[in-house]
C-alpha positions as CSV (number, residue, x, y, z in Angstrom):
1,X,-222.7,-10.0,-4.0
2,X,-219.5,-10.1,-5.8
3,X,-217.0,-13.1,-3.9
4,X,-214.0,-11.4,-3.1
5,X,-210.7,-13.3,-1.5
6,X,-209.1,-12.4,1.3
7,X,-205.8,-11.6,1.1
8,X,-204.0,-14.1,3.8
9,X,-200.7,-12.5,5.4
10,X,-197.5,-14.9,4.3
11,X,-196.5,-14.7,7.8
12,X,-198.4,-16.9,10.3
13,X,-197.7,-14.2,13.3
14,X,-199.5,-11.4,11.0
15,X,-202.0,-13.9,9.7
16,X,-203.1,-15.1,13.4
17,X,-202.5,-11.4,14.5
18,X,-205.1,-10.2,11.7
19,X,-207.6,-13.0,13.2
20,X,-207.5,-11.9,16.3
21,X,-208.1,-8.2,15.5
22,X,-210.8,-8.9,13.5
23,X,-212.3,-11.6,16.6
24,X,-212.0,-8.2,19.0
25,X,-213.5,-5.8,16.4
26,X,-216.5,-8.7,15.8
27,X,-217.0,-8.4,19.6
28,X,-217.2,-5.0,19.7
29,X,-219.6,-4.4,17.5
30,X,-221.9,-7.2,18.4
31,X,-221.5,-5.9,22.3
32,X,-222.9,-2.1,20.7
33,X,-225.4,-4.0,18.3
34,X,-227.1,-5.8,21.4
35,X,-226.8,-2.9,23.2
36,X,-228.6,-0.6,20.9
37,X,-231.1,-3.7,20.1
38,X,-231.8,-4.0,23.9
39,X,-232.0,-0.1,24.6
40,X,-234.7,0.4,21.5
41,X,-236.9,-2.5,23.7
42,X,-236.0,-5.9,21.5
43,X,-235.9,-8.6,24.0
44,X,-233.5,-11.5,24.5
45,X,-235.2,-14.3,22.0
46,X,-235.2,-11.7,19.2
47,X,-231.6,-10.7,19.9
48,X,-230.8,-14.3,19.8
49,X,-232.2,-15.0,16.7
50,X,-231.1,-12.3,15.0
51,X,-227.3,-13.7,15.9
52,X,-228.1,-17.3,15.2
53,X,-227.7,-18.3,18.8
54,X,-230.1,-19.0,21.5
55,X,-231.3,-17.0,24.5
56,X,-229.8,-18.6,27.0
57,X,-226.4,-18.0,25.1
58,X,-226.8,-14.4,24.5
59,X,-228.2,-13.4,27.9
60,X,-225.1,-15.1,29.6
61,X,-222.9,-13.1,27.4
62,X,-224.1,-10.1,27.6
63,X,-226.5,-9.6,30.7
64,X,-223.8,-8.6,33.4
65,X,-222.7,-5.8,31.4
66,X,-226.1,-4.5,29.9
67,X,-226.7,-4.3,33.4
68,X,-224.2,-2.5,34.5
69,X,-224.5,0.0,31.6
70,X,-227.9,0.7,33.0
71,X,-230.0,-0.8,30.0
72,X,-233.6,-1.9,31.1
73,X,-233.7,-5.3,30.2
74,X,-237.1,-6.8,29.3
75,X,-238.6,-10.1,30.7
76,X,-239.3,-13.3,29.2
77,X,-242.4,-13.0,26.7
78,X,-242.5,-9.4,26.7
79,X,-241.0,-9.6,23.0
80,X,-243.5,-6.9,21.1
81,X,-241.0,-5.2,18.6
């Protein structure tokens, strides 16, 4: 893959504005991506892994609101997919 730069804003107020766009947008899409992962049956450790954190770390950030969604969330060791 080709390394491409990034073009930085001159202006520190766009620059940190762009950074925290792109933070939101990041969140967004993991919050669907572990959403879908968890709705298709993957369980917490495999979710983990596949974002480089741990489980522990993904199931506090996202359990609450899985929950709420109304995604059946799978137990520890039932990790078949």
């Amino acid at each position: 893959m080709p390394v491409v730069e990034n073009p930085v804003p001159r202006d520190p107020a766009d620059a940190l504005a762009a950074a925290v766009a792109l933070r939101r947008l990041a969140d967004q899409l993991e919050d669907a991506a572990v959403e879908q992962a968890m709705r298709e049956g993957w369980g917490w450790p495999l979710v983990a892994e596949a974002l480089g954190v741990t489980r522990q770390a993904v199931h506090k950030k996202h359990a609450k609101r899985l929950i709420a969604a109304g995604v059946k969330l799978r137990r520890r060791g039932d990790d078949r997919v």
